[in-house]
C-alpha positions in Angstrom: 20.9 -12.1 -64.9 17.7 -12.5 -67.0 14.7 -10.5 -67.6 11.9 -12.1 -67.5 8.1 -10.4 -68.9 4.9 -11.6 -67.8 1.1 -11.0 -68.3 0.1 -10.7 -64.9 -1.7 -13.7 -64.6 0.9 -15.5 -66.1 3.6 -15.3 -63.8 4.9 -18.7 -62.6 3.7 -19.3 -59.1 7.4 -19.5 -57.6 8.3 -16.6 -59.3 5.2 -14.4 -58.2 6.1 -16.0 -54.4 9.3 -14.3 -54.7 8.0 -11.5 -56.0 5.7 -10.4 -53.8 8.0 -11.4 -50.9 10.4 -8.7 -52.4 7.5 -6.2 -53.5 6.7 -6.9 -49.6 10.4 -5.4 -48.2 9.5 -2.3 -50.3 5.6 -1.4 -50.1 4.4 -3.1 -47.0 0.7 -4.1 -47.5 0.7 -4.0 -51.4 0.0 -7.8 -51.7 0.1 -10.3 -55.2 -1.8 -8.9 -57.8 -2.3 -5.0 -56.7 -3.3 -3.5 -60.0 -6.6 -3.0 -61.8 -6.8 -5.8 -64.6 -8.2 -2.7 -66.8 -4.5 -1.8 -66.8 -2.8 -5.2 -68.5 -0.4 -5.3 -65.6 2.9 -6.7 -67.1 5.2 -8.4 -64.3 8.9 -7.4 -65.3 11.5 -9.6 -63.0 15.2 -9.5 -62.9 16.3 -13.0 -62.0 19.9 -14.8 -61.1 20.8 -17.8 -62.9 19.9 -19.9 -59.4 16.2 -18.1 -59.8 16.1 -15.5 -57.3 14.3 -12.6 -58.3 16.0 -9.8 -57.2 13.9 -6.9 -58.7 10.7 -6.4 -59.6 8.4 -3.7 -61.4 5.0 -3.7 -63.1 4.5 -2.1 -66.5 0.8 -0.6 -66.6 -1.1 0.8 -69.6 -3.8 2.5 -70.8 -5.2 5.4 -73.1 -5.7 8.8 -71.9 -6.7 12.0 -73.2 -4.2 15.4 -73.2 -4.4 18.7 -74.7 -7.0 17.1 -77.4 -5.4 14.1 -78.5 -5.8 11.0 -77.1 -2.2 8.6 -76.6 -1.5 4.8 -75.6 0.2 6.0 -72.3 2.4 3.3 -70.0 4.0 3.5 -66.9 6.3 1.8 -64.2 4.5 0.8 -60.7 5.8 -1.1 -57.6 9.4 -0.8 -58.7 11.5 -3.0 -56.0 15.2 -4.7 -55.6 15.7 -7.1 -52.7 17.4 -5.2 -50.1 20.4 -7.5 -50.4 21.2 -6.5 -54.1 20.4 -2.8 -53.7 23.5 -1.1 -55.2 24.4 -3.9 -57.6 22.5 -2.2 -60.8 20.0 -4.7 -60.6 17.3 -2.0 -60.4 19.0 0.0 -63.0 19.0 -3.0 -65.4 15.4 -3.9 -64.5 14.1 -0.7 -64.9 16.4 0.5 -68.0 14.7 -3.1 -70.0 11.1 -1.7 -69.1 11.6 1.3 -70.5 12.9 -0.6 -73.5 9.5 -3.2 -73.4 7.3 0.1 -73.6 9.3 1.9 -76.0 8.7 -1.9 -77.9 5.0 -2.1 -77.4 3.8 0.5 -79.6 3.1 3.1 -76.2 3.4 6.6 -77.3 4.7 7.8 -73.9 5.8 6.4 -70.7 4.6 8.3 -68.0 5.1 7.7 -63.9 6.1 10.0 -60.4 8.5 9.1 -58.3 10.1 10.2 -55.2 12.3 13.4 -55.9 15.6 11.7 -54.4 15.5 9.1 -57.0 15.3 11.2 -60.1 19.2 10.2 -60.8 18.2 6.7 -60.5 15.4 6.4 -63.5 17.2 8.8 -65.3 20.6 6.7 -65.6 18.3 4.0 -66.8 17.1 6.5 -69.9 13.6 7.7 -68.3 13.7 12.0 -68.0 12.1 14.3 -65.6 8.8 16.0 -67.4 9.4 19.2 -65.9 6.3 20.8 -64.4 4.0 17.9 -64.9 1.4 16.8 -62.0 -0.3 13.5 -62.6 -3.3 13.0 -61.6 -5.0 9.7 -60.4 -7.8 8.2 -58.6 -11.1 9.0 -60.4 -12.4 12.2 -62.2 -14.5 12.4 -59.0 -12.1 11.8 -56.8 -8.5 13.1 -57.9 -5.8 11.7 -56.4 -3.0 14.5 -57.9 0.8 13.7 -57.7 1.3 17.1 -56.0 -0.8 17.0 -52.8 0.6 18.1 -49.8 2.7 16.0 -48.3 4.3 14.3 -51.7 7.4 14.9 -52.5 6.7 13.4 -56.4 8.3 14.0 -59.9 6.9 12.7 -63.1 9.4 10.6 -65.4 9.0 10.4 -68.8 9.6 9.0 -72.5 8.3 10.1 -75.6 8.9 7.3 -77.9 6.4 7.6 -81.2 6.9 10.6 -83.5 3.5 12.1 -82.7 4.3 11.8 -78.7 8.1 13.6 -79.5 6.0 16.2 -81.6 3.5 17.0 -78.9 5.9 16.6 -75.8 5.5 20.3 -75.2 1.6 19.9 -74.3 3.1 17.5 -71.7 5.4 19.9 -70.1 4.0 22.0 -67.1 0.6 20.7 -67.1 -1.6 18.7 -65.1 -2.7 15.1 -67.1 -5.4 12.7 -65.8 -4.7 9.2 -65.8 -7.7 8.0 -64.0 -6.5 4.4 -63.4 -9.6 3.8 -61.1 -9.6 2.6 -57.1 -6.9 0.5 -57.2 -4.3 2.4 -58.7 -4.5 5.8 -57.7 -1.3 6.4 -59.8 0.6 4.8 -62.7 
């Protein structure tokens, strides 16, 4: 298996077919390029040596503003493994390398929810729960918080300059805007 890493519109146009065809299985409706450009969507693919993709993730990132200080903050989105190599560790492998590309690319912190039942999952692949942390998305007028009713969300996280290690306590039990903007409501 190789990882391949993409600027968005980079992505070779087989590649991005399979892609979304497998982004499809997972999030119904999300379609090729869901993510704000303002984010510098990186495509992150898992693929066989025959070329199949069989997971996919996006890497988004921007700078936000916490407790004062302001960090280069990046996060996985539309994580997905083809449902016939679910249980293989291609996820896992996938998802374990994107944490490595942000820890690489000079982010302070990697920040994301996910579903409560897979916090084993992301943290096997070296991501840890922020305990007590609620992102928030959507627009300052129009929060879209990780803990509305009816989510059952956890916030991942990796602290990966000295600074962000330092000031991971500000992080801890808080709320922290991300403000991606209409498309992504969250990172």
């Amino acid at each position: 298996m190789k990882v391949l890493t993409y600027a968005d519109p980079e992505v070779p146009s087989a590649l991005r077919a399979q892609a979304t065809a497998l982004r499809e299985q997972a999030w119904p409706g999300l379609g090729d390029s869901p993510h704000d450009r303002a984010l510098n969507p990186v495509v992150m693919l898992l693929v066989s040596p025959g070329g199949e993709v069989t997971a996919a993730l996006d890497i988004l990132s921007k700078d936000i503003a916490h407790a004062g200080h302001t960090y280069r903050a990046a996060g996985l989105s539309s994580v997905a493994t083809a449902e016939a190599h679910r249980g293989k560790g291609h996820g896992r492998q996938l998802v374990a390398a994107a944490r490595e590309e942000i820890a690489q690319s000079g982010a302070d912190v990697g920040l994301f929810t996910c579903d409560r039942p897979l916090r084993a999952f992301y943290e096997s692949a070296g991501w840890s729960v922020l305990e007590g942390a609620v992102l928030v998305g959507g627009t300052p007028q129009e929060p879209f918080p990780s803990d509305r009713p009816g989510f059952d969300k956890i916030t991942m996280a990796g602290f990966f300059t000295e600074r962000a290690r330092r000031d991971a306590d500000a992080f801890r039990h808080s709320r922290i805007g991300l403000y991606p903007g209409e498309i992504d409501r969250l990172l």
